[in-house]
C-alpha positions in Angstrom: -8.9 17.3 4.0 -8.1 14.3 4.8 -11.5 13.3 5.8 -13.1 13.9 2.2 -10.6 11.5 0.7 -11.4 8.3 2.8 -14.9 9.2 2.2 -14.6 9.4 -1.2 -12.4 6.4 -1.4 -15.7 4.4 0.7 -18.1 4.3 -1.9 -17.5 3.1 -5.5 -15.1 2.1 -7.1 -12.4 3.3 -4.0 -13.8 0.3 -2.3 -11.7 -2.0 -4.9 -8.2 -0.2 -4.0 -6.3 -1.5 -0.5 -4.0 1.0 0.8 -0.5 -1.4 1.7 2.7 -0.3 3.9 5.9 -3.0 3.2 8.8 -2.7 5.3 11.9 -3.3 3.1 15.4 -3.6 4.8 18.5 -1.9 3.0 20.9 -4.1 2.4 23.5 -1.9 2.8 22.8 -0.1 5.7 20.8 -2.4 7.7 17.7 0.3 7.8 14.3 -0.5 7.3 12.5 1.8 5.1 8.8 1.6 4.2 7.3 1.6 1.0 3.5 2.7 0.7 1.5 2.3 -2.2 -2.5 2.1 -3.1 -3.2 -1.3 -5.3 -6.5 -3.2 -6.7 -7.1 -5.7 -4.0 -6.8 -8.7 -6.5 -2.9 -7.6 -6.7 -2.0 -7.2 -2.9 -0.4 -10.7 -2.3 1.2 -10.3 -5.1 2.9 -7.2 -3.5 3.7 -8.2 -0.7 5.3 -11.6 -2.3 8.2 -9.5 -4.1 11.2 -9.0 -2.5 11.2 -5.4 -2.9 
């Protein structure tokens, strides 16, 4: 299944989306967690900017 929706995401208008992984650390615990998200490319270093 998998498979189908990177192909799909190759041609068009999936070509515009970037698929980002952050790392955030929890201030309280100390953990890192990751947050994954798909964004228009014009918007990923704006993402990646922002503290969390």
């Amino acid at each position: 299944m998998a498979k189908k929706v990177v192909a799909s995401l190759q041609k068009g208008e999936g070509r515009s989306f970037t698929k980002v992984i952050k790392m955030i650390k929890s201030p309280k615990t100390g953990a890192w967690t990751f947050k994954e998200t798909m964004i228009h490319n014009d918007q990923v270093r704006n993402f990646l900017s922002k503290k969390n």
